[in-house]
C-alpha positions as CSV (number, residue, x, y, z in Angstrom):
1,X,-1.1,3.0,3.8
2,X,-2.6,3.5,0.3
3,X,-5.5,2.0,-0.7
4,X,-5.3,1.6,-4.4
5,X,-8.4,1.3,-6.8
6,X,-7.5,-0.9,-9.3
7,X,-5.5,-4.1,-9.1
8,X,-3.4,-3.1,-12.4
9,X,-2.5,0.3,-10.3
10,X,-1.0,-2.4,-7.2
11,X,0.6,-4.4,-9.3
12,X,2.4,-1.6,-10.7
13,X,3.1,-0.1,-7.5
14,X,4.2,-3.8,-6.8
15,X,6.6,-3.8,-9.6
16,X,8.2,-0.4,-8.1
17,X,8.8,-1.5,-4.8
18,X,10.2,-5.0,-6.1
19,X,12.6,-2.8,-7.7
20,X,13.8,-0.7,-5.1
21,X,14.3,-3.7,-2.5
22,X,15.9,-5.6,-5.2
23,X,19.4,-5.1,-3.5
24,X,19.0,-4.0,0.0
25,X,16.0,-4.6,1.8
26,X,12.7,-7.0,2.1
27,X,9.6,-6.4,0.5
28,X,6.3,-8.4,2.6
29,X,3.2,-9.2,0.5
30,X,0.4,-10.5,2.9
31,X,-3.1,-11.5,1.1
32,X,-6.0,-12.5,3.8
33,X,-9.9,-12.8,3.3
34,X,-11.6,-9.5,3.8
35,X,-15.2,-8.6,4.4
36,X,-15.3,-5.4,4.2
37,X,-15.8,-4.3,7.4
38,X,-13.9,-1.3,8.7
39,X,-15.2,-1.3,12.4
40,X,-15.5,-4.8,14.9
41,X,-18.5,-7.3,15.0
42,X,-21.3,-6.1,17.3
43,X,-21.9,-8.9,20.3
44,X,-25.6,-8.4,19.3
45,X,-26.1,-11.2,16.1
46,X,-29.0,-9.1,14.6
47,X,-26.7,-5.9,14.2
48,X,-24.1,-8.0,12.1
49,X,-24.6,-8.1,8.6
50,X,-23.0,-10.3,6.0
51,X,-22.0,-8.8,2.4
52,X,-22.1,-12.5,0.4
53,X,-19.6,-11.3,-2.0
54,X,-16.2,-13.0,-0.8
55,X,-13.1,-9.8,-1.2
56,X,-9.2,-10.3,-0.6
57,X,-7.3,-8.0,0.7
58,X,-3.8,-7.3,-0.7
59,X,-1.1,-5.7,1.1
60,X,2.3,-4.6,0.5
61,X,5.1,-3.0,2.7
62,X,9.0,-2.6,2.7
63,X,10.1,-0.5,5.5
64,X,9.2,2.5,4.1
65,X,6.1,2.1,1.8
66,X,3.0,0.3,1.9
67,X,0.2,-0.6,-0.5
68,X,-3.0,-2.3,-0.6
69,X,-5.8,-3.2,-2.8
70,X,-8.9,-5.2,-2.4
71,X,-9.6,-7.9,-5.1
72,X,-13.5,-8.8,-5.4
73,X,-14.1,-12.9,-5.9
74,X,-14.8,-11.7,-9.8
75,X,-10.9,-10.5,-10.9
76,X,-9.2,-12.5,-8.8
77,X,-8.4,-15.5,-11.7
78,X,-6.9,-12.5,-13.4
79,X,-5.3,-10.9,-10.3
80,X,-3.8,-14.2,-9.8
81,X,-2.3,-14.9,-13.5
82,X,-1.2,-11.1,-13.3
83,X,0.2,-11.5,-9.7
84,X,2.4,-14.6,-10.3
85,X,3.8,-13.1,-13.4
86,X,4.7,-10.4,-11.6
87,X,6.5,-12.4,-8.9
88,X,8.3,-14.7,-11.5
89,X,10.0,-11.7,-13.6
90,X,11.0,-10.3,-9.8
91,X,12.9,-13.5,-8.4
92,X,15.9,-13.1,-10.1
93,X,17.7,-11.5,-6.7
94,X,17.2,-14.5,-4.8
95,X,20.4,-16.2,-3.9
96,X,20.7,-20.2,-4.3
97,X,21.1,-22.5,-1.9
98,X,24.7,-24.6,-1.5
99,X,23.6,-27.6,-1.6
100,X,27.1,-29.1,-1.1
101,X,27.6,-27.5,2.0
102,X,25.2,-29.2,3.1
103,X,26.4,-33.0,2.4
104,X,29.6,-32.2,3.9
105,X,28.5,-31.3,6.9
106,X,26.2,-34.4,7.3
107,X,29.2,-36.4,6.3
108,X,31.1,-35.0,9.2
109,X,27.7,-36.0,11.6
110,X,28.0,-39.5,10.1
111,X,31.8,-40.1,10.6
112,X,31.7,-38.8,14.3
């Protein structure tokens, strides 16, 4: 996993990997509250330490390549405008529902 720096480096990677899954395979995005801790919570409650400053961690993966970045509580209004505009201009691939399928179907339920 790569741990990138910046957030403008992620979403660029971001970009990339939207565009190679575009026809063929899935692309994950997970985001979770992180604390920056690397190793588990001692049982001993004097040994744990706090860092006040609330982090997210941001990760990545299709099956091949995955990516990460860690947004501090201070960028994350602009992670976030940056983020969704990156996930609008990506959506185009999705495919759209058939929505008359759907009544026909529950036409048939009715009638039977």
């Amino acid at each position: 996993m790569v741990l990138l720096k910046s957030y403008d480096n992620f979403l660029s990677e971001l970009t990339k990997l939207f565009e190679e899954t575009r026809n063929k395979n899935s692309l994950y995005v997970t985001i979770k509250r992180y604390d920056g801790r690397t190793k588990p919570k001692s049982r001993n409650p004097a040994k744990n330490e706090s860092t006040g400053d609330n982090k997210c961690l941001i990760r990545a993966t299709n099956s091949k390549k995955k990516i990460s970045c860690v947004i501090t509580s201070k960028e994350l209004n602009k992670f976030q405008l940056a983020y969704a505009s990156v996930i609008k201009g990506n959506m185009v691939a999705l495919k759209k529902k058939d929505k008359r399928i759907g009544r026909i179907k529950g036409k048939k339920a009715m009638a039977t």
